[in-house]
N, C-alpha and C positions, 0 to 999 in steps of 0.2 A: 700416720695411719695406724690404726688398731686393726693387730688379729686376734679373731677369736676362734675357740675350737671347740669344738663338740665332740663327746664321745660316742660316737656312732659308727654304724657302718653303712654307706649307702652304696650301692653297688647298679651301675647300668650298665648294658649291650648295647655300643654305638655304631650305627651303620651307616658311611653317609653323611655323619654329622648329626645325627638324630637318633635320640633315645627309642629303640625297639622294645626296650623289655629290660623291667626292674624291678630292683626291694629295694625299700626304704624304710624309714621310722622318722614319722612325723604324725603333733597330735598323738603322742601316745601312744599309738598301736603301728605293729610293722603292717605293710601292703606293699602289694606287687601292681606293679604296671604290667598287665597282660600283654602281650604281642598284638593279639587281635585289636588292643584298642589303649593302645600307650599314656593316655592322659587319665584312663581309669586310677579308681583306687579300690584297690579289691585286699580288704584285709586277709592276713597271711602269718604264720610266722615266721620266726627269725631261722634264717638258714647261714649256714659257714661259706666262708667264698668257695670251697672245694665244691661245694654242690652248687652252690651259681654258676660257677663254671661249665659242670657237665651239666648242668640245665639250659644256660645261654650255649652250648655247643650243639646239644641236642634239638633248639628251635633254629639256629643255621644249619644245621641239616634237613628241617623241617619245610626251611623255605630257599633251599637249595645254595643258598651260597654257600658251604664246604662237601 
C-alpha cells in the first residue's frame, strides 16, 4: 500500500456522520462548503483552524446544538 500526503489543510464540521460545513482547497482555489448547502463550492479564502473553530462553533450555535 502506498501513502501519499499532501500539504493542505482541509478542515469539516461533522454532525451525525455528515459533513455540515467546510474549507477546503481543491483545483487550486480554497472554498467553503456552506451549512445551508454542504455539497456547494463557494470560493473562499484560506482561514487558520482557530477561526474554523469559532466559525464551526458559532454555526452550532446557530442551529442549536450547543
Amino acid at each position: 500500500m502506498q501513502i501519499l500526503k499532501k500539504k493542505k489543510t482541509n478542515m469539516a464540521l461533522i454532525v451525525g456522520g455528515q459533513r455540515i460545513y467546510g474549507i477546503d482547497k481543491e483545483g487550486g482555489f480554497y472554498h467553503e462548503h456552506p451549512l445551508e448547502k454542504p455539497s456547494l463550492h463557494v470560493e473562499t479564502e484560506q482561514i487558520g483552524i482557530e477561526d474554523f473553530v469559532i466559525k464551526s462553533l458559532d454555526l452550532l450555535k446557530r442551529i442549536h446544538l450547543i
